[in-house]
Each structure stands twice: as structure tokens, then as C-alpha cells.
C-alpha positions in Angstrom: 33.6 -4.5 67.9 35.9 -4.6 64.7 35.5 -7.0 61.8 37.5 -9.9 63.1 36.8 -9.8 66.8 32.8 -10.0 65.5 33.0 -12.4 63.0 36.6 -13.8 62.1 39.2 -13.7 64.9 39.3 -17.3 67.0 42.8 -16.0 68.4 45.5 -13.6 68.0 48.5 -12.6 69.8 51.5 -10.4 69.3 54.8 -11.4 68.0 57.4 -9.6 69.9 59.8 -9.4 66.5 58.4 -7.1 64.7 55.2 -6.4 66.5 52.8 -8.0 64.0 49.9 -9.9 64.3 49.4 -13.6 64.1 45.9 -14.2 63.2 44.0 -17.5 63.9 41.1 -16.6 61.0 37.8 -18.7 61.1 36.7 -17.5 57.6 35.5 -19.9 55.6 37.1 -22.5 58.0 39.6 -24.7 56.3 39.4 -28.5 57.0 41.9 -30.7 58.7 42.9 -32.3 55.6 43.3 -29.1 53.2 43.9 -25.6 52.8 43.0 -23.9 49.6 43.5 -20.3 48.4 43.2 -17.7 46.0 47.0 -16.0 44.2 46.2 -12.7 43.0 48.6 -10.1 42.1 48.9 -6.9 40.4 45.1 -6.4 39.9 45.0 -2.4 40.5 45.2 -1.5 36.8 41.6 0.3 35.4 41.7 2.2 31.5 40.3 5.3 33.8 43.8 5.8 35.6 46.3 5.9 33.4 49.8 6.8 33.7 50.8 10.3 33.6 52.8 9.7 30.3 49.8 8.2 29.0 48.1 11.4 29.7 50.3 14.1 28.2 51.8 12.0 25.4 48.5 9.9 24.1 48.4 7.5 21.2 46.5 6.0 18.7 45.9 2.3 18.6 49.0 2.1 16.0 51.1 4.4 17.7 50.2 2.4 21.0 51.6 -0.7 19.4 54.6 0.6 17.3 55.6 1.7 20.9 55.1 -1.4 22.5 57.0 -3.3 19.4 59.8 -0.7 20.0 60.0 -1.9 23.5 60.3 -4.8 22.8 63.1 -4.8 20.6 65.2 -2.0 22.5 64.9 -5.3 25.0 66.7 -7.5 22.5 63.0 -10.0 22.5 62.9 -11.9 19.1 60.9 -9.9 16.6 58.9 -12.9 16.0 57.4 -13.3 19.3 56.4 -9.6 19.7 53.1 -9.6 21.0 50.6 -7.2 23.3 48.0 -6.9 25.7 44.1 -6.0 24.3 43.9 -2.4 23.1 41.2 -0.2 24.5 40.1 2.9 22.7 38.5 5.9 24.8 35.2 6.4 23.5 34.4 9.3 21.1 37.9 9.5 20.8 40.8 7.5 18.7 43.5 7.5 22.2 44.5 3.8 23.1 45.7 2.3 25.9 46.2 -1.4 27.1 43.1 -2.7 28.3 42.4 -4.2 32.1 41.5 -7.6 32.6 40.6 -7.1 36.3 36.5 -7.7 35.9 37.6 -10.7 34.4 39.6 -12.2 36.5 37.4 -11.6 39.1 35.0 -13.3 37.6 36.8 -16.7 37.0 38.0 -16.7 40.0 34.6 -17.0 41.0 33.7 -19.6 38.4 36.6 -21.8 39.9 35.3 -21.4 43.8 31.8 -22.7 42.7 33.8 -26.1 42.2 37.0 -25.8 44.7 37.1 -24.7 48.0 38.5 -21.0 48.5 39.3 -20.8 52.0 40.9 -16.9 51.6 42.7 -15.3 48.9 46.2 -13.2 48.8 46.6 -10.9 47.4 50.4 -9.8 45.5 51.0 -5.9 45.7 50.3 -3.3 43.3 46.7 -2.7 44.3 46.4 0.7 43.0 48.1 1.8 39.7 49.8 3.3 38.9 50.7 5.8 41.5 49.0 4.3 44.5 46.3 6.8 46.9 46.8 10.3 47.5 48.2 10.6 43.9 47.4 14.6 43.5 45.5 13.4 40.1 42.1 14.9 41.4 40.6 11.7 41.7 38.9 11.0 44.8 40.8 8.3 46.2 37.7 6.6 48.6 36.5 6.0 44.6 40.3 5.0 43.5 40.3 2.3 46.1 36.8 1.2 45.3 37.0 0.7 41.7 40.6 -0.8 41.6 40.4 -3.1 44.4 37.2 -3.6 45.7 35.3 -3.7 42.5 36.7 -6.9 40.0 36.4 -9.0 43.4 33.3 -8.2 44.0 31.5 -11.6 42.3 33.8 -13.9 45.2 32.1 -11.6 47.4 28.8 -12.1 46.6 30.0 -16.0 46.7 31.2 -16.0 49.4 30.5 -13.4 52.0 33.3 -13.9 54.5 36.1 -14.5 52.1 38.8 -12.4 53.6 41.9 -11.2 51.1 45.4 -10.6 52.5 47.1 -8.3 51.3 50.7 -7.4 50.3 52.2 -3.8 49.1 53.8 -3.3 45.7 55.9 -0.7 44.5 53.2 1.0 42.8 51.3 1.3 45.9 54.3 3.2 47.5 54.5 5.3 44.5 53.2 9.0 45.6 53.9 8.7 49.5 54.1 7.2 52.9 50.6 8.9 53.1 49.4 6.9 50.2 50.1 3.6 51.7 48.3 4.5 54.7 45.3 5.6 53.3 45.3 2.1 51.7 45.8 0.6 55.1 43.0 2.2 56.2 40.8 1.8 53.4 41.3 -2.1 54.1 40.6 -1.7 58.2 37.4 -0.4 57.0 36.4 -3.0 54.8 34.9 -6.2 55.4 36.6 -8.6 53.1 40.4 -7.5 53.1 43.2 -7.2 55.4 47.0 -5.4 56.2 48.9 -4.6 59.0 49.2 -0.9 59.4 53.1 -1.7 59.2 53.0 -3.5 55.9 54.2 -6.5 56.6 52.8 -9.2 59.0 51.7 -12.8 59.7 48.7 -14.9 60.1 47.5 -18.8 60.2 45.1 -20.5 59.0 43.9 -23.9 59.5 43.9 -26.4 62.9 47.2 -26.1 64.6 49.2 -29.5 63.7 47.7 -29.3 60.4 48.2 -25.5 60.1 50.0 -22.8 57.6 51.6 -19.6 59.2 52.1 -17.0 56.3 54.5 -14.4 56.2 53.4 -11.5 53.9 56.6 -9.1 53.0 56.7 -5.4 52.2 59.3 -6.2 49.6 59.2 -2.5 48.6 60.7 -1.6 52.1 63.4 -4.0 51.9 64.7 -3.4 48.1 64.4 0.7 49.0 66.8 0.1 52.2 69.5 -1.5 49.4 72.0 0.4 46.5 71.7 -1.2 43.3 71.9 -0.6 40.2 69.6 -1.1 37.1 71.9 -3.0 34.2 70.4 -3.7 30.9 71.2 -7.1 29.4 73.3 -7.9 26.7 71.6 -8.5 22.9 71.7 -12.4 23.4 69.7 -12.3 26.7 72.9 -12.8 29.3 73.3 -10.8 32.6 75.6 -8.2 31.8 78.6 -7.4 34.8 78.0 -4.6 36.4 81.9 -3.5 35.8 81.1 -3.4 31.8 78.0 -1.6 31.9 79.5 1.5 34.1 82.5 1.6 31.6 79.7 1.7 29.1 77.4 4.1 30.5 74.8 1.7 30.8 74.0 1.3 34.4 72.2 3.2 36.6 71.3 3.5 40.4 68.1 2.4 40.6 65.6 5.1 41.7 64.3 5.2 45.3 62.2 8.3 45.9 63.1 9.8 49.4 59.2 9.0 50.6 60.1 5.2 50.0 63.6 5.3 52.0 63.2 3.1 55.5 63.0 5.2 58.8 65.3 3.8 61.8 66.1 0.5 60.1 62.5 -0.7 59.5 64.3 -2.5 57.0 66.4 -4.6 59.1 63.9 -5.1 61.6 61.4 -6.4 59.1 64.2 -8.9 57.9 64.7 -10.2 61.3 61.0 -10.5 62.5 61.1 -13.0 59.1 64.0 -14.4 60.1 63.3 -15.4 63.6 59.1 -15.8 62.8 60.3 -18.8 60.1 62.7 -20.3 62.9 60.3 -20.6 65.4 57.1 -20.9 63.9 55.0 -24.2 65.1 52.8 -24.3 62.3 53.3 -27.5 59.7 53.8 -25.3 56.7 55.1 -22.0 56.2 54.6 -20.0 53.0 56.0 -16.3 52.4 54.6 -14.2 50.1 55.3 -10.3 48.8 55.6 -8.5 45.8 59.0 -9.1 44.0 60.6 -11.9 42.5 63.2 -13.9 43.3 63.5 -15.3 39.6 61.4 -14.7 36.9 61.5 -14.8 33.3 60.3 -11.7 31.9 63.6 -9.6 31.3 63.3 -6.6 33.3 63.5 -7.3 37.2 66.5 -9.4 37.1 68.6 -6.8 39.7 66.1 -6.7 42.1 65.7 -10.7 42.3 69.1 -10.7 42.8 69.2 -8.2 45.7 66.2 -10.0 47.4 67.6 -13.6 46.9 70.5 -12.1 49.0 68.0 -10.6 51.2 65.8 -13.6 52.6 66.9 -16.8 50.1 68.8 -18.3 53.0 65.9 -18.2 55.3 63.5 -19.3 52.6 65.9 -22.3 51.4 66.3 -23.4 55.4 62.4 -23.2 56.4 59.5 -22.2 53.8 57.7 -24.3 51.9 56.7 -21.7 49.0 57.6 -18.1 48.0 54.9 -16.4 46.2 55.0 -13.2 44.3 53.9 -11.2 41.6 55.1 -8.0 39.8 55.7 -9.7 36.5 52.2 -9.7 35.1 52.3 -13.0 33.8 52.2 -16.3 35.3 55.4 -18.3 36.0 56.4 -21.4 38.4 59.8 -22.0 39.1 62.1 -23.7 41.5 65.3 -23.2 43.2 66.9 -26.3 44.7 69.2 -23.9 47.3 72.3 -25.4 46.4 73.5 -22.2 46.3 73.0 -20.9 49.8 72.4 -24.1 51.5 75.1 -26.2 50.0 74.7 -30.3 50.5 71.2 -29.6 51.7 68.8 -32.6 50.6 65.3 -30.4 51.5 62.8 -30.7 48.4 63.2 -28.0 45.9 61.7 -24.6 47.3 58.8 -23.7 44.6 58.5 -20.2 43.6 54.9 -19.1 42.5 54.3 -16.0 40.2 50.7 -15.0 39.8 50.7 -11.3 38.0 48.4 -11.2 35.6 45.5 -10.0 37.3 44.7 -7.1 35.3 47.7 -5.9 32.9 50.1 -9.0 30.7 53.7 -9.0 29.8 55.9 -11.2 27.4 58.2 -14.0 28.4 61.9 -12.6 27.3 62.9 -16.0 25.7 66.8 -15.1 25.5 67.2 -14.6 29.0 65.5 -17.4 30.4 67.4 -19.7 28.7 70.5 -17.8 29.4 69.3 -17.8 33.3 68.9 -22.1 33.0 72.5 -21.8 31.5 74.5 -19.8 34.2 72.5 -20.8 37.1 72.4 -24.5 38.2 70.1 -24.2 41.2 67.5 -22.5 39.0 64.8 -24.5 37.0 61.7 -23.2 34.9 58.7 -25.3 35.2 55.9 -23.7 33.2 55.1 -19.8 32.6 52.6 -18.4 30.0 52.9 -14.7 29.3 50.6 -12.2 27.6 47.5 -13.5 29.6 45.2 -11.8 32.4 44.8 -15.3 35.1 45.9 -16.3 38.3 46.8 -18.8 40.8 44.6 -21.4 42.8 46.7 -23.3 45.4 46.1 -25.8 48.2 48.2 -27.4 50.8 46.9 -31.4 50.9 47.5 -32.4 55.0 46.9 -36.0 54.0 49.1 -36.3 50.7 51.5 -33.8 52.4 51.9 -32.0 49.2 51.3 -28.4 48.1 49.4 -28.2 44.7 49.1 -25.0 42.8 46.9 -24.7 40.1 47.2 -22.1 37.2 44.2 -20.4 35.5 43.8 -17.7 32.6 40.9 -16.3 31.1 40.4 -14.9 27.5 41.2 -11.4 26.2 37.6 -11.1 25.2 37.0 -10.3 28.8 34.5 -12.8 29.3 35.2 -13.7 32.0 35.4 -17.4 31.3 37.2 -19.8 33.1 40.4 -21.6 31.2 42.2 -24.5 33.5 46.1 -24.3 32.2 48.1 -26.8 34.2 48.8 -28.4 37.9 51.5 -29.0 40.0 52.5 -30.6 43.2 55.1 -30.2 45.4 56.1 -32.2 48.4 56.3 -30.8 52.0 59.6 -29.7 52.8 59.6 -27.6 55.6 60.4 -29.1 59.3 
């Protein structure tokens, strides 16, 4: 008998769109009155796998950050915010890199559930940096797996036993090949305390039906590799620059999508429509979609691709989700969008978007651009962000307040471990 027929499973049928599972889980069972979870994302970064350009280009600790500050500035960031992540140094060696913060994190996340109730966690994509398994590195990727996604959660485990984590692809996880993500799939089938549908993308519910949440977890990767699109660089004040100027300038490019990554037979299309039609008809009270990319953010860099996934599934999310949650920047961000824009004259709460990246690498806000993004777009609104920290997100859907409070937690760069509360924030229930 499998893990969740033993232990977890109360119920589980097949959804004929899309052929995923809907899982009634039993973990850690929530009550009627709440659901709270764990917001994880982009935790698969470890000092011991570094990038290949890390590797045959290494640096010092000063050539590390004159790189980083040249970064910055080729972004058009103000000088005077430049920052970056904690430096390690390889020992009996002077080669630097950016250090993790995934023990860390783990460990406040366990702090927090000795005080709150962690019914699950879910987890954002980008599991294993930075090429995902079967990276022809020589690493042995049964190891890989256990020390980048296994290990920092490993003091929730103790907790907590029967914690289960749900788990979304990122692109780094599709990085090497369709093999790679597999042998991540599997890895998690074997393992006790995480789940993924062998297709990437799935549903499941948790909580008493009437006082329920289904969640929809996306293979976003899959759905921005089925698009053409081009990468455009922003102008120096922070503004979108048209994609008409920046191929008379030379500055555009197609972005990059490796053959390995390209859908097969419209997987693409068919995982748009199993959301479309699993939001329509779902009969649980709340309904949350999570996945990888953004749909808005602030950091600079992913701007295209939001806008190709707003296009993608905003209209669905506007007309019947109660959150969207994501990670891929590595910093965390709340933001709304009040879906004037594709639901025009709707009077539905603003749809909260949740960003919780900075579970083991940090990146800087790009100032310019967000308040160039509050400017142009009217149906976009920045809450609260804080960038260049290692944290994540605690949120919980109130049955009895009808509300959905997420909570926002960091944790030093000393790598501690310690526990910092940031801020709170409630939302009411908008979906029907």
C-alpha cells in the first residue's frame, strides 16, 4: 500500500480534464473553522551546486560583488540601493559564491509551527538548482534531491511527522531534461512527506467539504514554453519598453525555450483547460492556484513572462480564485490586481497575489519599475515586498471570519535560523 492509501488518502477521484488527481488529504487534519499552510518557494539552492559559470569562471569575494554591482547597474537600479545576498567562501580556498539560506528557513519555519497550526506546506518550483536532476554534473542525483529538498525541511519533519509538501515545478527544475523532471517525480512518489503528479500539474483539497479549499498547482514552465515571446530590457527610468523600439534597436530577443521544454501534442492547451473548467466547477468554498511564475512582481527581470501568463489564466483567476501564489523572484512580495482589466465592471474583491521566493537565494526590489508599473497600470497595486531576505510565507484561510490571512516571515543572514515576524494581511473571500 502507497503512502496515502496507508496513512493520508480519505478520498480521491479522477478529474476527467486533465486526468489529475483530486486528493481529500487527512494530514494533519485541518479544522472546520481554519486552514493554515506553509509558502515555500525556490528553496533548491546549496553552495555545493553551483552554476556551471560559477564553475569555469570563479571569483573572489570582491570580484563576486563588483559582478553583482555591475548587474545591477546594467539593470538601471539606483546605485544607492545596490545590495547582495551573504557571501560564502569555499574553504581552503578564496572562490565566493552567494550563500544559501535554505537550513534556515527550514528552521523558522519550524519555530513558527510550534505556535500556528501548519496543516501542509506548498511548495513554489525550483526545487533543484540550478539545472534540476540528471544534470550530467557527476553528482549523484538520489544525493542532489536529498540535500536540496529533503534536507532544510527536515526540522518540520521531525515536528511534525505527517506534514505533507505539495509541490510545484520551476524552470530550473526543467532545466537539463524531460528525464530530469521525472526523476524528481519519482523521487517525491518515494518519499513520505512530499507530493506531484507524474504530469506536473494537478489538484487536491483539503479541509471538510462546505468549509473546504481545492488547489490548483500549475506547471507554469509548460505553459510559458508552449508561447513566442520575446525578452525586452527596460528603459533607464524603469518603464516597459515597446517591443517595436527594442527590435529597431537590437535589443529584444526570443526568449530561450530548449527543445526538451517544448509541449508534446498540446499538453499546453490541455493543462489550460483542465484549469479552466476545474475553477468553473469546483464545489469547494475556496479555490487558490499556485505555480511558479509571476503574474506581477517587482523585481525587474520577469516582467515578459507575467505578461504572457496574465494573458494565459488572469481571466479565469479574476472570474473564480481566491489567491494566486508564486515564487521565482526570490524575495517576498504581496500584490493585488482588482481585474478591471479582464473583468471590466466586476465588483469581486481584489484577487491577492502572494510571492514567497526567498527560500534559499534573495534578490533586490528594482525601485524604478515598480513605480513605473503603479503608474501605467491601474488595476495593479503593491502592498508590501521586502527584498534581499531568505523568508517565507505562512497563510490561513479563517472559515468563520471568511477571510484569507497571509503572514510574511524572514529570518537573518547570520543563518540562525531565527524566527523574524514582518507583517499580516487579510483578505476577504471572493470567490463564489
Amino acid at each position: 500500500m502507497n503512502k496515502f492509501s496507508l496513512r493520508y488518502i480519505i478520498a480521491a477521484m479522477t478529474v476527467l480534464a486533465g486526468g489529475s488527481s483530486v486528493i481529500y488529504n487527512a494530514t494533519a487534519q485541518p479544522s472546520v473553522n481554519n486552514i493554515a499552510f506553509l509558502a515555500l518557494g525556490d528553496g533548491g539552492y546549496h553552495v555545493d551546486y553551483p552554476k556551471t559559470k560559477h564553475i569555469l569562471n570563479p571569483k573572489t569575494r570582491t570580484e563576486f560583488i563588483a559582478a553583482e554591482k555591475a548587474d545591477w547597474l546594467e539593470e538601471h537600479r539606483p546605485l544607492t540601493e545596490f545590495n547582495h545576498a551573504p557571501i560564502y567562501v569555499y574553504p581552503n580556498s578564496d572562490i565566493a559564491t552567494e550563500q544559501s539560506g535554505a537550513i534556515a528557513v527550514g528552521k523558522a519555519m519550524a519555530e513558527l509551527c510550534t505556535s500556528v497550526s501548519c496543516d501542509f506546506a506548498i511548495q513554489l518550483g525550483d526545487n533543484i538548482y540550478p539545472d534540476g536532476a540528471d544534470a550530467n554534473d557527476g553528482k549523484d542525483d538520489q544525493k542532489r534531491m536529498d540535500d536540496l529538498i529533503l534536507a532544510p525541511l527536515k526540522p518540520l519533519f521531525e515536528q511534525q511527522p505527517e506534514l505533507i509538501v505539495y509541490s510545484a515545478l520551476g524552470n530550473h527544475d526543467w532545466k537539463t531534461s524531460r528525464k530530469g523532471v521525472a526523476l524528481q517525480t519519482k523521487w517525491m512518489d518515494a518519499q513520505a512527506n512530499f507530493y506531484m503528479h507524474e504530469k506536473g500539474y494537478y489538484s487536491y483539497k483539503q479541509g471538510a467539504p462546505g468549509n473546504d479549499v481545492e488547489f490548483f498547482v500549475l506547471d507554469t514552465n509548460m505553459l510559458l514554453a508552449g508561447q513566442h515571446y520575446y525578452e525586452v530590457p527596460l528603459r533607464e527610468d524603469g518603464s516597459e519598453q515597446g517591443l517595436a523600439s527594442a527590435l529597431a534597436n537590437k535589443q529584444a530577443s526570443i526568449e530561450d525555450i530548449e527543445k526538451h521544454e517544448t509541449p508534446i501534442n498540446g499538453e499546453d492547451h490541455r493543462q489550460l483547460a483542465w484549469l479552466a473548467n476545474g475553477l468553473k466547477h469546483s464545489s469547494a468554498k475556496w479555490k487558490v492556484v499556485y505555480g511558479h511564475h509571476i503574474l506581477w512582481s517587482i523585481g525587474g527581470s520577469k516582467y515578459d513572462e507575467g505578461h504572457v501568463l496574465r494573458r494565459l489564466i488572469l481571466p479565469e483567476l479574476c472570474q473564480y480564485a481566491d489567491a494566486y501564489i508564486a515564487g521565482h523572484e526570490h524575495d517576498l512580495e504581496l500584490l493585488t490586481d482588482d481585474c478591471s482589466r479582464v473583468l471590466p465592471g466586476n465588483n469581486l474583491p481584489k484577487l491577492p497575489l502572494i510571492i514567497s521566493g526567498a527560500a534559499s537565494k534573495m534578490r533586490g526590489k528594482h525601485t524604478p519599475f515598480a513605480e513605473q508599473q503603479e503608474r501605467r497600470y491601474a488595476e495593479y497595486d503593491l502592498v508590501w515586498s521586502k527584498s534581499f531576505v531568505w523568508g517565507f510565507a505562512h497563510i490561513e484561510l479563517n472559515n468563520l471570519a471568511d477571510e484569507l490571512k497571509v503572514g510574511f516571515y524572514t529570518t537573518p543572514h547570520s543563518g540562525s535560523g531565527e524566527l523574524v515576524k514582518e507583517r499580516t494581511f487579510s483578505f476577504k473571500h471572493r470567490s463564489k
